[in-house]
N, C-alpha and C positions, 0 to 999 in steps of 0.2 A: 472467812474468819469471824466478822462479825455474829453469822446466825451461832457459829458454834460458843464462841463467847459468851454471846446471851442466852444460848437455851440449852446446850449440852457439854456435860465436862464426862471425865472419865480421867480416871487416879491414873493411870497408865502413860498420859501429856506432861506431868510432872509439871505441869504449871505453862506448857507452849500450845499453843495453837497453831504451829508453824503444819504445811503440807505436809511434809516429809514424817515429821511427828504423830499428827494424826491418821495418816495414811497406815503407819505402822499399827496399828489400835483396831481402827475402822476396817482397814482393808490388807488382810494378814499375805494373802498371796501376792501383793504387789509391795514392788520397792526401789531405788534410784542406787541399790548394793551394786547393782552388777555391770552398772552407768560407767564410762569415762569418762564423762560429767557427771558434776552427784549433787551440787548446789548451783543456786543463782550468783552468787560471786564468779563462782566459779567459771559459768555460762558466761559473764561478762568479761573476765581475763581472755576465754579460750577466744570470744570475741575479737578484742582488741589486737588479739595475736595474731587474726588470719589478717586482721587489713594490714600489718606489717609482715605479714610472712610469705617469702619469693618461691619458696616450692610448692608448686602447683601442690605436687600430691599430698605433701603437706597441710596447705591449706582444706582441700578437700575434705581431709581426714576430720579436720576443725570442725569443720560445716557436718557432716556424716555424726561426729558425736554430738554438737548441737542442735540438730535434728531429733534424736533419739533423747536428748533430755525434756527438748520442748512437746517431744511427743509424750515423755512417761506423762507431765506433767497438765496439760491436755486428758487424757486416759484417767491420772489423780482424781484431779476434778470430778469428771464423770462416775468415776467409782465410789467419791467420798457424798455425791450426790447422791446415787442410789443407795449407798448402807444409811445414809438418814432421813433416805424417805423410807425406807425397810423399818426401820426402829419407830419411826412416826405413826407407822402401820400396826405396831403392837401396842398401840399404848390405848 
């Protein structure tokens, strides 16, 4: 967040520098749309709910979609890594 704050904006952030925001800008083919998880609040409730919740396969499912958000967001990273060392490269 910080490099982006101090060295690259784009009207499209609408004033966030949030992942999920500039992901959408930066990196068009990737997105946390098609997630059952889609935010870090969110990550943190589905959290709190597995260590109270008795069905197995339930819990499981918890863990399975908080897997797959920690992954998008892991992938994020590395992608919004390379579109601005991409950009860094044209300038």
């Amino acid at each position: 967040m910080p490099v982006l704050r101090e060295h690259y904006y784009h009207p499209d952030f609408h004033g966030s520098f949030s992942i999920k925001k500039v992901l959408t800008v930066l990196v068009l083919e990737l997105g946390y749309h098609e997630l059952a998880i889609q935010d870090g609040m969110a990550a943190g409730v589905a959290y709190l709910n597995s260590l109270v919740q008795p069905d197995v396969t339930a819990r499981q499912k918890i863990f399975t979609d908080l897997r797959a958000y920690c992954g998008m967001d892991t992938e994020a990273m590395v992608r919004l890594r390379e579109a601005l060392l991409e950009k860094t490269s044209v300038i």
